[in-house]
Every structure is written in structure tokens, then in C-alpha cells.
CHARMM-style PDB file with segment names, atoms N, HN, CA, C and O in Angstrom:
ATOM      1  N   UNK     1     180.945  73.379  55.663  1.00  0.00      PROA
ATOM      2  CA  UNK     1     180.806  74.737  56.175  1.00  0.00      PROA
ATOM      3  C   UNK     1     179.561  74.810  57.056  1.00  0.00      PROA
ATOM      4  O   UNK     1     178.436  74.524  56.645  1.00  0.00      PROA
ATOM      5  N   UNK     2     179.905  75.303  58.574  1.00  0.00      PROA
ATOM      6  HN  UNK     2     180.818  75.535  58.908  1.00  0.00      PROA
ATOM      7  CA  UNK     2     178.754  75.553  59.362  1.00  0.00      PROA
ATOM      8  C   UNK     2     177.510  76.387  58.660  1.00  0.00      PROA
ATOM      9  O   UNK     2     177.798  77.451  58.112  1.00  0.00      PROA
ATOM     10  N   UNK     3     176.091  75.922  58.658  1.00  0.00      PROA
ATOM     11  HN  UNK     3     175.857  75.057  59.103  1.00  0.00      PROA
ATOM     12  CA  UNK     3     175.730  77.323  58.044  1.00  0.00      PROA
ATOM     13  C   UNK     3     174.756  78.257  60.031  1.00  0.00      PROA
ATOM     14  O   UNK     3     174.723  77.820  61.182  1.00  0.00      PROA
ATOM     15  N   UNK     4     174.245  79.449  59.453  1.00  0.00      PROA
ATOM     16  HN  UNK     4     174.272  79.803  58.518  1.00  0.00      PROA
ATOM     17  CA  UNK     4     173.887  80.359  60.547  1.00  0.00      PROA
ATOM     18  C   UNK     4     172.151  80.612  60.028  1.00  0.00      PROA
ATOM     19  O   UNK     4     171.510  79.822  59.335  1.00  0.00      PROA
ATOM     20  N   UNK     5     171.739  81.697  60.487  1.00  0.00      PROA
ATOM     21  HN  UNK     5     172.259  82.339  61.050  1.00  0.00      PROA
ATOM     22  CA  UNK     5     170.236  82.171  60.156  1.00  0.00      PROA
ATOM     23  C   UNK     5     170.394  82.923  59.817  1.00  0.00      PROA
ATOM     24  O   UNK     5     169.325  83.526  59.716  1.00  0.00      PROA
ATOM     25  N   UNK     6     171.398  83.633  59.374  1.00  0.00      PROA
ATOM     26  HN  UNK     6     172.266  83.144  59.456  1.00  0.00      PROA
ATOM     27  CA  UNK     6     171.962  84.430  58.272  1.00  0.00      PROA
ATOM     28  C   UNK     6     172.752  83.760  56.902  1.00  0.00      PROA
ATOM     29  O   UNK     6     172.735  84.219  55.760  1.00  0.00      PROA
ATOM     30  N   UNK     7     173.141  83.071  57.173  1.00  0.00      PROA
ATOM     31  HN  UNK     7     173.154  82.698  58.101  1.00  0.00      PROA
ATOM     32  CA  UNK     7     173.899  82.389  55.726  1.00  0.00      PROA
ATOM     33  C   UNK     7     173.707  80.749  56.108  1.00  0.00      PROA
ATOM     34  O   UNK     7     174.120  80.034  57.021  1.00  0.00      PROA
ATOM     35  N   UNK     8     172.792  80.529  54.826  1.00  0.00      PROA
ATOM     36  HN  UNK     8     172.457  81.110  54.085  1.00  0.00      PROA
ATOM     37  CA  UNK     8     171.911  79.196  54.585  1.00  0.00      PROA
ATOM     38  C   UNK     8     172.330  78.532  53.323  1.00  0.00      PROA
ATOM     39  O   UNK     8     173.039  79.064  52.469  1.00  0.00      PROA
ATOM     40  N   UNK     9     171.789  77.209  53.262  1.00  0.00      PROA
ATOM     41  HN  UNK     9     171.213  76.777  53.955  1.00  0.00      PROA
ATOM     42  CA  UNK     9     171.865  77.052  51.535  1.00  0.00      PROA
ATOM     43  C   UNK     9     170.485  77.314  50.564  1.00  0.00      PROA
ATOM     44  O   UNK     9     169.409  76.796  50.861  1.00  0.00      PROA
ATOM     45  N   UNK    10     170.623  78.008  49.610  1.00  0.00      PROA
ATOM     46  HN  UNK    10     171.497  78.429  49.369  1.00  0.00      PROA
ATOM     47  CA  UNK    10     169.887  78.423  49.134  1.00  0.00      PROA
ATOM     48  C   UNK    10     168.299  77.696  48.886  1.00  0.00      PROA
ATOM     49  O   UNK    10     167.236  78.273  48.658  1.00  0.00      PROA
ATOM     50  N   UNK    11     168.561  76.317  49.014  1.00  0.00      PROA
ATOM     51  HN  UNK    11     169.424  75.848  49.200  1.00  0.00      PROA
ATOM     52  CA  UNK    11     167.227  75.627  48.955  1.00  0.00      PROA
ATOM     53  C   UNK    11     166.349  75.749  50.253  1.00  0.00      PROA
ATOM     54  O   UNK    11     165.224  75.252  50.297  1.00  0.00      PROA
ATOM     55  N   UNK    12     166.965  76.502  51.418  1.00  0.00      PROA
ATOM     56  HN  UNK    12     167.879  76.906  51.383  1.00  0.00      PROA
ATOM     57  CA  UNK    12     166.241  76.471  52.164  1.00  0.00      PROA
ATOM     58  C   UNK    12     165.112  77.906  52.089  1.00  0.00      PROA
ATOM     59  O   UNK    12     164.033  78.090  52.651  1.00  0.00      PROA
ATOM     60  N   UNK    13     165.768  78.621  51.305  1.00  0.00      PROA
ATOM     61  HN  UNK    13     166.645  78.472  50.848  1.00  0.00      PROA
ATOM     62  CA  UNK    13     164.992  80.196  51.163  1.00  0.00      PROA
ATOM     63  C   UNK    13     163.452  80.380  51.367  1.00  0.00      PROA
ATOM     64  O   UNK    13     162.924  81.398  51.814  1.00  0.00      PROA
ATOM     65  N   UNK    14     162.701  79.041  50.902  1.00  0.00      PROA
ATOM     66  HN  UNK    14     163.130  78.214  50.539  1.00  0.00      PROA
ATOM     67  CA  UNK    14     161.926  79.400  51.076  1.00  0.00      PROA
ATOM     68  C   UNK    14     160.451  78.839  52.814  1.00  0.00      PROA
ATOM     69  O   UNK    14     159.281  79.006  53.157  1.00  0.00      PROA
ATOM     70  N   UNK    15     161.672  78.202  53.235  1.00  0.00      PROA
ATOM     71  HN  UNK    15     162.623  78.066  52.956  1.00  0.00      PROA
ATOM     72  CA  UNK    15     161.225  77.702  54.239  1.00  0.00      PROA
ATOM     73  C   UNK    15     161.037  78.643  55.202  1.00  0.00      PROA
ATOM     74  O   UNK    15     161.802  79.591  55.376  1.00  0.00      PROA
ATOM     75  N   UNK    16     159.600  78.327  56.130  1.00  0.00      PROA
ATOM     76  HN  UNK    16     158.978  77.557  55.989  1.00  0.00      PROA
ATOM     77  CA  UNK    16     159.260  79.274  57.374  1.00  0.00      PROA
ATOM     78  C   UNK    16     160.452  79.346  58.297  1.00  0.00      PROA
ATOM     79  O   UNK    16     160.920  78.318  58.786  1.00  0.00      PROA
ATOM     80  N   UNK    17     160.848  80.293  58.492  1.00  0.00      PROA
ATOM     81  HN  UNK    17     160.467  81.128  58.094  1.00  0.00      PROA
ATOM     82  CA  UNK    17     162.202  80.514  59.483  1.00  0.00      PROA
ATOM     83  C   UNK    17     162.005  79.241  61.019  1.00  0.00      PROA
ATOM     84  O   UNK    17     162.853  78.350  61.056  1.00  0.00      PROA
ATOM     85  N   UNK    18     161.425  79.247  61.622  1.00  0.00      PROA
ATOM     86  HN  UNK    18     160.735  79.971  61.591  1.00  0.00      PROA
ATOM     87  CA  UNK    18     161.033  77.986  62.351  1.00  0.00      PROA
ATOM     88  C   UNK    18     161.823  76.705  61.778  1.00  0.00      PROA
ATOM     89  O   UNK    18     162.900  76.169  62.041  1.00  0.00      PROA
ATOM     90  N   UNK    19     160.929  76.506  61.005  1.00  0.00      PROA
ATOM     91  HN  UNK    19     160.054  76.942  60.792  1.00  0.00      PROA
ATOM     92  CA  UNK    19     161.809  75.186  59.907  1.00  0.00      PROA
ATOM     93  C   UNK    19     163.219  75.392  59.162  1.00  0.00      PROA
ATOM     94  O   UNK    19     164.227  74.855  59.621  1.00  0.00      PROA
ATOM     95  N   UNK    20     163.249  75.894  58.424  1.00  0.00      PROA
ATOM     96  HN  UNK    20     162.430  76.330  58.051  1.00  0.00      PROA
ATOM     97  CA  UNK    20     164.470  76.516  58.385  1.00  0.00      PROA
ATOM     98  C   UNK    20     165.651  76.891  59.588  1.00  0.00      PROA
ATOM     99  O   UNK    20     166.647  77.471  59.158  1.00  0.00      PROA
ATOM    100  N   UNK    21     165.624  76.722  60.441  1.00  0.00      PROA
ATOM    101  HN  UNK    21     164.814  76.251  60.790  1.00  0.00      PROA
ATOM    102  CA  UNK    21     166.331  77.004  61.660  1.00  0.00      PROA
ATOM    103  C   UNK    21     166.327  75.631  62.181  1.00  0.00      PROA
ATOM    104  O   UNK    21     167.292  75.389  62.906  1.00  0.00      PROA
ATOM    105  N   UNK    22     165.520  74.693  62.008  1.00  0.00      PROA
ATOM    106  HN  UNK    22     164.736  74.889  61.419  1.00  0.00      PROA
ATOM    107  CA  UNK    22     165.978  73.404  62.512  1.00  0.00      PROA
ATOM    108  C   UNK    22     166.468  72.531  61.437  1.00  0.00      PROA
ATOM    109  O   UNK    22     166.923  71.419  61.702  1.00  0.00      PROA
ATOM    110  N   UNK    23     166.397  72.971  60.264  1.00  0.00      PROA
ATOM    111  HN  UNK    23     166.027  73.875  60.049  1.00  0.00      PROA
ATOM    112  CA  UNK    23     167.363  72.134  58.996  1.00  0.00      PROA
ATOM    113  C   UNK    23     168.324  72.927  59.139  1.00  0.00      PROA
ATOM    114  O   UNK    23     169.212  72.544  58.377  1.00  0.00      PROA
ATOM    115  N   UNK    24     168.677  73.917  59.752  1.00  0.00      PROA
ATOM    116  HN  UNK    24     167.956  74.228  60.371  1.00  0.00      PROA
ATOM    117  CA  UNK    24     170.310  74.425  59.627  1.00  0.00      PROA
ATOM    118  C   UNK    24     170.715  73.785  61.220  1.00  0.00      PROA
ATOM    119  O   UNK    24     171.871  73.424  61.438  1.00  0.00      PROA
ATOM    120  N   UNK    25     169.837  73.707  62.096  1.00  0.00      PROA
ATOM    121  HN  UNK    25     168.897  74.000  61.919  1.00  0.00      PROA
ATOM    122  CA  UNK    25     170.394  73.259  63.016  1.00  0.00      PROA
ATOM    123  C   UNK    25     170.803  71.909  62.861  1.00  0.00      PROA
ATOM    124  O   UNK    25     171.803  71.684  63.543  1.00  0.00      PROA
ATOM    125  N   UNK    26     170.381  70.874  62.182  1.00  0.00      PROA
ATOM    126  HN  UNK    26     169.568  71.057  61.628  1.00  0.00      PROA
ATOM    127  CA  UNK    26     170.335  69.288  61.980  1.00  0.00      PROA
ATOM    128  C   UNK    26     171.643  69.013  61.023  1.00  0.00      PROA
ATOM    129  O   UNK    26     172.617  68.285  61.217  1.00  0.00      PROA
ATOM    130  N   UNK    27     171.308  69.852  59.935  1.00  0.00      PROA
ATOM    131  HN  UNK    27     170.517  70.443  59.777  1.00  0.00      PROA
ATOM    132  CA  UNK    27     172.587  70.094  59.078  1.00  0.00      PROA
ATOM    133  C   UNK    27     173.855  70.092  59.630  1.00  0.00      PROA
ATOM    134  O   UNK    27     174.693  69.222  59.395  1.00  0.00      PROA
ATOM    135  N   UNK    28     174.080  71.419  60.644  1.00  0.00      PROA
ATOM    136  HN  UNK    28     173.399  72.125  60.835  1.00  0.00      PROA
ATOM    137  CA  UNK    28     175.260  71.295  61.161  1.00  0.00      PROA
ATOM    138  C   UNK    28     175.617  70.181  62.302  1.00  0.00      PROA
ATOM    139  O   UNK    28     176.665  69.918  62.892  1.00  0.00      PROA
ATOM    140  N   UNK    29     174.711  69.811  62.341  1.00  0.00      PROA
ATOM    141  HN  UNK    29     173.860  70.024  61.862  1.00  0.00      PROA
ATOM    142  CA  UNK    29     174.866  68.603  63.399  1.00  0.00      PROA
ATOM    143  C   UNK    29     174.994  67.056  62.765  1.00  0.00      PROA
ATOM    144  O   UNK    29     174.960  66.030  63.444  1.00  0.00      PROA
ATOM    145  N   UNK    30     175.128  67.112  61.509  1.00  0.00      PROA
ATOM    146  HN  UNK    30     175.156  67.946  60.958  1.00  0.00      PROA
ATOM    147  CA  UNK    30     175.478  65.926  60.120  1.00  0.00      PROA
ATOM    148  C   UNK    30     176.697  66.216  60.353  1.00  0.00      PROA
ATOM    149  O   UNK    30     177.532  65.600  61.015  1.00  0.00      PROA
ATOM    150  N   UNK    31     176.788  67.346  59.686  1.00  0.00      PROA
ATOM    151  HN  UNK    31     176.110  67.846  59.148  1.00  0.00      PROA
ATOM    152  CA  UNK    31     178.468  67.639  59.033  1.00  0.00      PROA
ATOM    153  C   UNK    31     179.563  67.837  60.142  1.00  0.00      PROA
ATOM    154  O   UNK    31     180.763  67.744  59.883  1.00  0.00      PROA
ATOM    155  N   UNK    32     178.837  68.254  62.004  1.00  0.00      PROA
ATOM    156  HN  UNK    32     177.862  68.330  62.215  1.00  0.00      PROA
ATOM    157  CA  UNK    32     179.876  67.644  62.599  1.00  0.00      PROA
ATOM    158  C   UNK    32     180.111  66.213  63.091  1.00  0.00      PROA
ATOM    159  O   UNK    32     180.940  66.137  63.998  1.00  0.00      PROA
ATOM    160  N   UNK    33     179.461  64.859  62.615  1.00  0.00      PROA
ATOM    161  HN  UNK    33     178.788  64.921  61.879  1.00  0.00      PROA
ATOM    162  CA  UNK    33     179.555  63.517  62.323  1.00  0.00      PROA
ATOM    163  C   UNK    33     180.154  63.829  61.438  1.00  0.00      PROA
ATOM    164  O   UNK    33     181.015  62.975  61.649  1.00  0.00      PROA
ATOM    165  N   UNK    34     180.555  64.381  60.455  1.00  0.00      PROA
ATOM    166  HN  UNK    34     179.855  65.075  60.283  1.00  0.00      PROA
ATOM    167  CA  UNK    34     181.760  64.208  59.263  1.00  0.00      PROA
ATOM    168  C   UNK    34     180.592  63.714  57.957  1.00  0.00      PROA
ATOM    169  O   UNK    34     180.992  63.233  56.896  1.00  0.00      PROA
ATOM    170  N   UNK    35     178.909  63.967  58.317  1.00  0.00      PROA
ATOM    171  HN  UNK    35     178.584  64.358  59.178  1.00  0.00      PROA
ATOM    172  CA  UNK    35     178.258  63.850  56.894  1.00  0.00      PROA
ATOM    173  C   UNK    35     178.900  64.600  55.647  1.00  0.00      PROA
ATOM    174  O   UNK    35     179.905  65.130  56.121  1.00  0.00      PROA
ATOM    175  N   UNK    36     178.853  64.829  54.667  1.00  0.00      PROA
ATOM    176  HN  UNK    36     178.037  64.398  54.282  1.00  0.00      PROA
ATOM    177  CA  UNK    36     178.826  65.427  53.024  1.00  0.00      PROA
ATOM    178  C   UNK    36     177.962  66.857  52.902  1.00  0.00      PROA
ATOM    179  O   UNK    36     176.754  67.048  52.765  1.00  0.00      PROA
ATOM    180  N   UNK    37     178.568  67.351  52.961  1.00  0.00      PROA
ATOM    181  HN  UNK    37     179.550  67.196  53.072  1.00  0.00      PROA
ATOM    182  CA  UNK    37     177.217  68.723  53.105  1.00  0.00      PROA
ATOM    183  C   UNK    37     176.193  68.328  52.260  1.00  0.00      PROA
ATOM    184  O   UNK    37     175.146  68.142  52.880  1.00  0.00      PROA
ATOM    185  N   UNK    38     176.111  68.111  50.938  1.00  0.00      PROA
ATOM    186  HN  UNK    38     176.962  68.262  50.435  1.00  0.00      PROA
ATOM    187  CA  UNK    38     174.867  67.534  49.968  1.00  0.00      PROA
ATOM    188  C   UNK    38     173.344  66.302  50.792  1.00  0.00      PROA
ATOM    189  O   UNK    38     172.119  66.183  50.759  1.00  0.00      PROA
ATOM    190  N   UNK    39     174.601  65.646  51.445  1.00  0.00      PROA
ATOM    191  HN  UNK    39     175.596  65.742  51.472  1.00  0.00      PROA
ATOM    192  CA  UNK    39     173.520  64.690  52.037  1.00  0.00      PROA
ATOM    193  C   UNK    39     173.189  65.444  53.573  1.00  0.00      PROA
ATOM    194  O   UNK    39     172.064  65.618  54.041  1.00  0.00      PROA
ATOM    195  N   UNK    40     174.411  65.810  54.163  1.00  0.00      PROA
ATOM    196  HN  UNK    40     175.325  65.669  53.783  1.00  0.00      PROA
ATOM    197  CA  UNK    40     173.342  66.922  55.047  1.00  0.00      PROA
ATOM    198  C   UNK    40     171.845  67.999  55.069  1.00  0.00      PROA
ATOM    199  O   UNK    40     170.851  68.112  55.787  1.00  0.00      PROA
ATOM    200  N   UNK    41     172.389  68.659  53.835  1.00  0.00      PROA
ATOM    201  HN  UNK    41     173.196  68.568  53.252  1.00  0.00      PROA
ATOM    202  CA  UNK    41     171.547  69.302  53.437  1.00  0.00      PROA
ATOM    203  C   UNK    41     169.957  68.295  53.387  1.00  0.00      PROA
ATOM    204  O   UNK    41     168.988  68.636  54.065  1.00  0.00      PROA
ATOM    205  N   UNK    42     169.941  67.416  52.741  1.00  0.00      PROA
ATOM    206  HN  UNK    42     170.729  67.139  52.191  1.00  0.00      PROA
ATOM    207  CA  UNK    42     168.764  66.724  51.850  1.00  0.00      PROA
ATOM    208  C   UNK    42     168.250  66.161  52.959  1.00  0.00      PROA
ATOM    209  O   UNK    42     167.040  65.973  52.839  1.00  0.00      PROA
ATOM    210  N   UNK    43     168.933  65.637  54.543  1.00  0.00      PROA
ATOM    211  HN  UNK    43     169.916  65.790  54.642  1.00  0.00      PROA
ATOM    212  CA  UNK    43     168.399  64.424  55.400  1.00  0.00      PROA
ATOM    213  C   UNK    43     168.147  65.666  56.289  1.00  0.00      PROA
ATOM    214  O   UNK    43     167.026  65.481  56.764  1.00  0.00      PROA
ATOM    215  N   UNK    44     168.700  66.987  56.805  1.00  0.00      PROA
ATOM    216  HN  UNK    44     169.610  67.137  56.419  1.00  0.00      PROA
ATOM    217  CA  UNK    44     168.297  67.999  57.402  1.00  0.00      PROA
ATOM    218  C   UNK    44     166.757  68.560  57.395  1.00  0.00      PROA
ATOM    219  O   UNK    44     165.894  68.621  58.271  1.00  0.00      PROA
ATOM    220  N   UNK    45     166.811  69.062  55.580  1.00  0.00      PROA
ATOM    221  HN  UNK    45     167.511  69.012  54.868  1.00  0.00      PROA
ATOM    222  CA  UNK    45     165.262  69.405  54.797  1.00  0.00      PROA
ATOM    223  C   UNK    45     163.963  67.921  55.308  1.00  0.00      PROA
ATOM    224  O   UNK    45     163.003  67.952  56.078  1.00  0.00      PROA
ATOM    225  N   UNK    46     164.304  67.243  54.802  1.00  0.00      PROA
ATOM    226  HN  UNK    46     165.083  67.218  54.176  1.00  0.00      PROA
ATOM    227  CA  UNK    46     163.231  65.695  55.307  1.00  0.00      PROA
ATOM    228  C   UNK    46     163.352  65.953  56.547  1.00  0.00      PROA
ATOM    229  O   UNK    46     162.494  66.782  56.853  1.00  0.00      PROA
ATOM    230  N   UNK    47     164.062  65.627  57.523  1.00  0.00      PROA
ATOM    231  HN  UNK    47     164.758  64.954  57.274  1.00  0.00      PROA
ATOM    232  CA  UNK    47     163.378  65.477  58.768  1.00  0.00      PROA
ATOM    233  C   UNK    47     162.953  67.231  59.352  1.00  0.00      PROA
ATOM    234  O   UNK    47     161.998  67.344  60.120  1.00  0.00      PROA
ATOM    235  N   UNK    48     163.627  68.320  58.975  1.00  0.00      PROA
ATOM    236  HN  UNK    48     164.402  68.228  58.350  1.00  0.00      PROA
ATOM    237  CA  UNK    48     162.709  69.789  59.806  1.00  0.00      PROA
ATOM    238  C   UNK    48     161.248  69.574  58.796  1.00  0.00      PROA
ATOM    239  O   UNK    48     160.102  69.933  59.070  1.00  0.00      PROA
ATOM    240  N   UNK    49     161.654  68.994  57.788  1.00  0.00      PROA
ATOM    241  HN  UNK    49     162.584  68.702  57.566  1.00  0.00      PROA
ATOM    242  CA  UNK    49     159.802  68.884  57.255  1.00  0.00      PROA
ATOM    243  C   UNK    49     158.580  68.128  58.020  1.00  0.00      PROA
ATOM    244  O   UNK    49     157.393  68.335  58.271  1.00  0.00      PROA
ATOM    245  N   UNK    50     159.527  67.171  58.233  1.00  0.00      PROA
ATOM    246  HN  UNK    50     160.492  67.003  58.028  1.00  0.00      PROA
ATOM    247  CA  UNK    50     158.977  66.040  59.254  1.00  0.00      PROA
ATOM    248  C   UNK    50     158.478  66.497  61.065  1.00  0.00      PROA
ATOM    249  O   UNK    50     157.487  66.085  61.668  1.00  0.00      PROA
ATOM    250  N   UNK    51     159.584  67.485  61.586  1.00  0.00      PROA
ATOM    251  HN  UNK    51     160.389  67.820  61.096  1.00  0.00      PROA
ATOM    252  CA  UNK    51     159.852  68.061  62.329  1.00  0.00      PROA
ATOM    253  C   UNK    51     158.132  69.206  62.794  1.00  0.00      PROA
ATOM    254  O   UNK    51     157.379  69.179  63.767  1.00  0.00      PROA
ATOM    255  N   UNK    52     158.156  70.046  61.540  1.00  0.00      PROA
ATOM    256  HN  UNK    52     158.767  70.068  60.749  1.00  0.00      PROA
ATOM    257  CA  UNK    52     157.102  70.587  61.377  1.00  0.00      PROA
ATOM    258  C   UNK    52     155.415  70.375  61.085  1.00  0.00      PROA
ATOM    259  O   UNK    52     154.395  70.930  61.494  1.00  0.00      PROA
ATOM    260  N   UNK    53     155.754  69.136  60.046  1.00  0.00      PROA
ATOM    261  HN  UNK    53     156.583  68.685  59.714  1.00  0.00      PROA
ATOM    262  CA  UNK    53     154.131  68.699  60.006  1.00  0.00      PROA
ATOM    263  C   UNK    53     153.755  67.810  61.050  1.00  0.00      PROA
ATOM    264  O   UNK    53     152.560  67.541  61.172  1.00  0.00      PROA
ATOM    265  N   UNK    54     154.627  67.293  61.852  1.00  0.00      PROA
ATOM    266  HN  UNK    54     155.598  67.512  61.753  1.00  0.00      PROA
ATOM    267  CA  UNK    54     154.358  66.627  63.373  1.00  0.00      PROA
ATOM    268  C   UNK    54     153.635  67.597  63.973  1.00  0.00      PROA
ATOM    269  O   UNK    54     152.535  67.254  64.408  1.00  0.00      PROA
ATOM    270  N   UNK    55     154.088  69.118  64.155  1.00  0.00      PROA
ATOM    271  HN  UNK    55     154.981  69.396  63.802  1.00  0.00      PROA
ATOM    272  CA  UNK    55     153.141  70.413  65.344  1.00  0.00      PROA
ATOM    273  C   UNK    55     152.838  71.341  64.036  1.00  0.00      PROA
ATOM    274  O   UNK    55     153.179  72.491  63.760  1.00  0.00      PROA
ATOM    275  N   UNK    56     151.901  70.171  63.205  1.00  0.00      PROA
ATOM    276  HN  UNK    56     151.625  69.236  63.430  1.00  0.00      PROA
ATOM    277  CA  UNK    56     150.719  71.282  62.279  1.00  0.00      PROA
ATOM    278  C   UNK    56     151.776  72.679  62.250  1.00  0.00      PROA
ATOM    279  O   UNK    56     151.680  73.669  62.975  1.00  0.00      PROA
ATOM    280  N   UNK    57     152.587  72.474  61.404  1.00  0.00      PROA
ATOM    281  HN  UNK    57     152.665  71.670  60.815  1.00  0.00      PROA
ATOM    282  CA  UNK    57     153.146  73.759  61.430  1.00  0.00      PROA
ATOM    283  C   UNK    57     152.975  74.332  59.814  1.00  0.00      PROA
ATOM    284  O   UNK    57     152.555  73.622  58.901  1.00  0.00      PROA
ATOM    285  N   UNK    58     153.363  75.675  59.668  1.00  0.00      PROA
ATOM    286  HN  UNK    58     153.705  76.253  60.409  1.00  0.00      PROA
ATOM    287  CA  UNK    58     153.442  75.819  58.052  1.00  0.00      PROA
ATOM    288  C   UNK    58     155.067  75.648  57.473  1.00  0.00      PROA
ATOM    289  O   UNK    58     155.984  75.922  58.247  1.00  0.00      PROA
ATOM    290  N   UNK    59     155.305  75.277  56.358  1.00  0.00      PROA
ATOM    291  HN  UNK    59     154.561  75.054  55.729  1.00  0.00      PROA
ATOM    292  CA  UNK    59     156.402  74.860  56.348  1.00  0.00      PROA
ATOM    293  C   UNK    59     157.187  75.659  55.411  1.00  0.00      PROA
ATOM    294  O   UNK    59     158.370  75.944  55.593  1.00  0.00      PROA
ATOM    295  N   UNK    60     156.332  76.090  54.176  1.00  0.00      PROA
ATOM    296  HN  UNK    60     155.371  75.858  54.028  1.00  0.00      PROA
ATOM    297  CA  UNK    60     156.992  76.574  53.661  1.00  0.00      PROA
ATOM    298  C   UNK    60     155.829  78.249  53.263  1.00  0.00      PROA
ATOM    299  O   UNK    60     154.605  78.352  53.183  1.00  0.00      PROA
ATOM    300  N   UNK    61     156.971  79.314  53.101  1.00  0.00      PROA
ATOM    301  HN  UNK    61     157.965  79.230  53.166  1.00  0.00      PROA
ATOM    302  CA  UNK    61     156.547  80.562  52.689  1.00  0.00      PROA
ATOM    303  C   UNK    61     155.530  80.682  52.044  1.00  0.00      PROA
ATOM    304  O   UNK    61     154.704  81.358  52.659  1.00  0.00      PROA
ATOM    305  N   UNK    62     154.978  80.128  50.477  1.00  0.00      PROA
ATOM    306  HN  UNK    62     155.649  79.580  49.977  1.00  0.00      PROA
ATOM    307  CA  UNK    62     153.542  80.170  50.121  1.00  0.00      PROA
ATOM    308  C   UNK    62     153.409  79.248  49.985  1.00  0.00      PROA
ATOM    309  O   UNK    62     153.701  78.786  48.882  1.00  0.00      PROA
ATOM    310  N   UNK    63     152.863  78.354  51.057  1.00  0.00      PROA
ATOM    311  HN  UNK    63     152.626  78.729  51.953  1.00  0.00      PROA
ATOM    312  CA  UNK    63     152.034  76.959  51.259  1.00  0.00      PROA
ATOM    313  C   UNK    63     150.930  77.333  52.288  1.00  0.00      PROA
ATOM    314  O   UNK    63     151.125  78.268  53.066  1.00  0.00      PROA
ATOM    315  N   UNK    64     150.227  76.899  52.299  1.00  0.00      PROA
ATOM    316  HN  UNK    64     150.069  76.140  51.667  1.00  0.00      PROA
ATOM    317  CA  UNK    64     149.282  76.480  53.539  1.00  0.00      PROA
ATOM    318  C   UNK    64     149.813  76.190  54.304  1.00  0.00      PROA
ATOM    319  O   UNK    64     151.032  76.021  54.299  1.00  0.00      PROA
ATOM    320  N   UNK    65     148.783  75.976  55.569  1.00  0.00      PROA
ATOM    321  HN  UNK    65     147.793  76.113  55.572  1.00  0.00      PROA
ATOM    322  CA  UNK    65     149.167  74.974  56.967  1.00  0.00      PROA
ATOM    323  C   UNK    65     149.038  73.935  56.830  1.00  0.00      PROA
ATOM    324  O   UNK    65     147.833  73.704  56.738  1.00  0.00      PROA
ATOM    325  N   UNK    66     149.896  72.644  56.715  1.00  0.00      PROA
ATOM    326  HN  UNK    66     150.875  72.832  56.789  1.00  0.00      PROA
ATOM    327  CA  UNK    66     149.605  71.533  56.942  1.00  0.00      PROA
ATOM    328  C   UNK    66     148.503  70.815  57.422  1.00  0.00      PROA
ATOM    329  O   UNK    66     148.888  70.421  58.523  1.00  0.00      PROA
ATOM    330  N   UNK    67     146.834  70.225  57.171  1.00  0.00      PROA
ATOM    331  HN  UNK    67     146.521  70.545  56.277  1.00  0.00      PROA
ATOM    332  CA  UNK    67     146.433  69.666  58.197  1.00  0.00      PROA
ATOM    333  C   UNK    67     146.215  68.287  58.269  1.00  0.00      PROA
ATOM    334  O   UNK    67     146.264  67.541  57.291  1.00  0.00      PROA
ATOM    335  N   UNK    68     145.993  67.964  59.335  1.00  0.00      PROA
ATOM    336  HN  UNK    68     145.954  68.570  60.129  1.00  0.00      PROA
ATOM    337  CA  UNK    68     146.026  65.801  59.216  1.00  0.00      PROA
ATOM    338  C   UNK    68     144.590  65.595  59.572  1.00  0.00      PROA
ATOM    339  OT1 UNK    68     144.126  64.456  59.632  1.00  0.00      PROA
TER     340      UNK     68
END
């Protein structure tokens, strides 16, 4: 199932919309390769995490800013 920035999977809830918007974007871009939504989901989350602490970003809702 495609997801939107309205309807997500719930593990993403608490991610900064930024990040969150590029694990739904990556996600759906697994599952149209024919990935597993489960492993979409999980390789989506790792790399928008990855995605984000690359441009010092904050990643998640009550976390800090990342710094290196």
C-alpha cells in the first residue's frame, strides 16, 4: 500500500515531518520494486535517518539536533 503525508505507518509518528516525508517517499519507491512493505518500511526509516543526520537535521519530535 502506497503510503501519503497523511496516512503513514505508525512508526513513523514520531519523526520530524521533513524526515518522515522522505521515509514515505523511499518506502514507496521499495514497494514499487516489488519490496515487502515490512522491509520497506525498516530500509526507508535507516536511510531518511541517514538522509537527515547528513544536513544536521533534527530527526525525531523530542530529540535534539543531531551534532557531529
Amino acid at each position: 500500500m502506497p503510503w501519503s503525508k497523511k496516512e503513514y505507518p505508525n512508526s513513523l509518528k514520531n519523526f520530524m515531518a521533513p524526515v518522515r516525508n522522505k521515509a514515505i517517499e523511499i518506502a514507496n519507491a521499495l514497494l514499487t520494486e516489488g519490496a515487502p512493505e515490512d522491509r520497506a518500511i525498516a530500509i526507508a526509516t535507516s536511510k531518511a535517518e541517514e538522509w537527515a543526520e547528513n544536513r544536521s537535521m533534527k530527526i525525531r519530535k523530542d530529540s535534539a539536533p543531531e551534532r557531529k
